[in-house]
N, C-alpha and C positions, 0 to 999 in steps of 0.2 A: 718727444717733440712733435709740434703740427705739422703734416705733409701739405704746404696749403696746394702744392702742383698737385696730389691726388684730389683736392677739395674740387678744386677747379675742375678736372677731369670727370669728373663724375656727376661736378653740377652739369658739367656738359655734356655727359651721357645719359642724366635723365632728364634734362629739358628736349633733347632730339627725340623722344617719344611725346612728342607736341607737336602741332602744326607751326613753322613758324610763321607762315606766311596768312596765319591768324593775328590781328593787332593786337589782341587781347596777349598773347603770350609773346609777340616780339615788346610788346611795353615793359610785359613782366619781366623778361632775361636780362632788358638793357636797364633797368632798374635794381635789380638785384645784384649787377655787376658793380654798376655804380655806388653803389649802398655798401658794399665788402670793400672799394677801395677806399672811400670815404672814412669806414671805420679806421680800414692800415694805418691813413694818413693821421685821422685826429687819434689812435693809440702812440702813436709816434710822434706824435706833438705834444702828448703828455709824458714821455720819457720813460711809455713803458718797457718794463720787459721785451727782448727779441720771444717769445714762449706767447705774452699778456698778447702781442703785436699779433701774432698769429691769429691766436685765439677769437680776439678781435676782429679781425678780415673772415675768419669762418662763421662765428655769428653773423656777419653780413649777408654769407650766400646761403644760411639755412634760415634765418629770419623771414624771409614768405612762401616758402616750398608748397604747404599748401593750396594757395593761390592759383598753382597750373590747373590740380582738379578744376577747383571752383569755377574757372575762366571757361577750360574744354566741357563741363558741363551746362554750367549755368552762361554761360557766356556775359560773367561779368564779373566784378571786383566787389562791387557791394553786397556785404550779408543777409542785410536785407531783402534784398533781389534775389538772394541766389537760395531762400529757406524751399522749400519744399512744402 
């Protein structure tokens, strides 16, 4: 089974190696929060599995992870901007 309290935990033990008080990365956490609830919801709107339901809310909060690099380097979301 999915531990999603450890998912969480540890989305939010490595987002706290970020500035938050960067907007770049408080945009990014409060959107990736939102993005994992959003999944719970429409998984359980479609009558998935309690397992598929989890599953679902963790692809949310690991769906942009890379994102913190790109932001604390390149200080910014788009790829483009952020090639080297």
């Amino acid at each position: 089974m999915i531990d999603i309290n450890n998912i969480k935990k540890e989305f939010k033990n490595y987002v706290s190696g970020f500035n938050p008080n960067d907007s770049h990365i408080a945009i990014k956490i409060a959107h990736i929060s939102r993005t994992a609830e959003n999944c719970r919801i429409i998984a359980t709107n479609l009558n998935l599995s309690k397992e598929d339901i989890l599953l679902a809310q963790a692809i949310g909060y690991f769906h942009d992870l890379g994102r913190f690099e790109q932001a604390r380097i390149a200080h910014t979301f788009s790829d483009k901007d952020s090639r080297n």
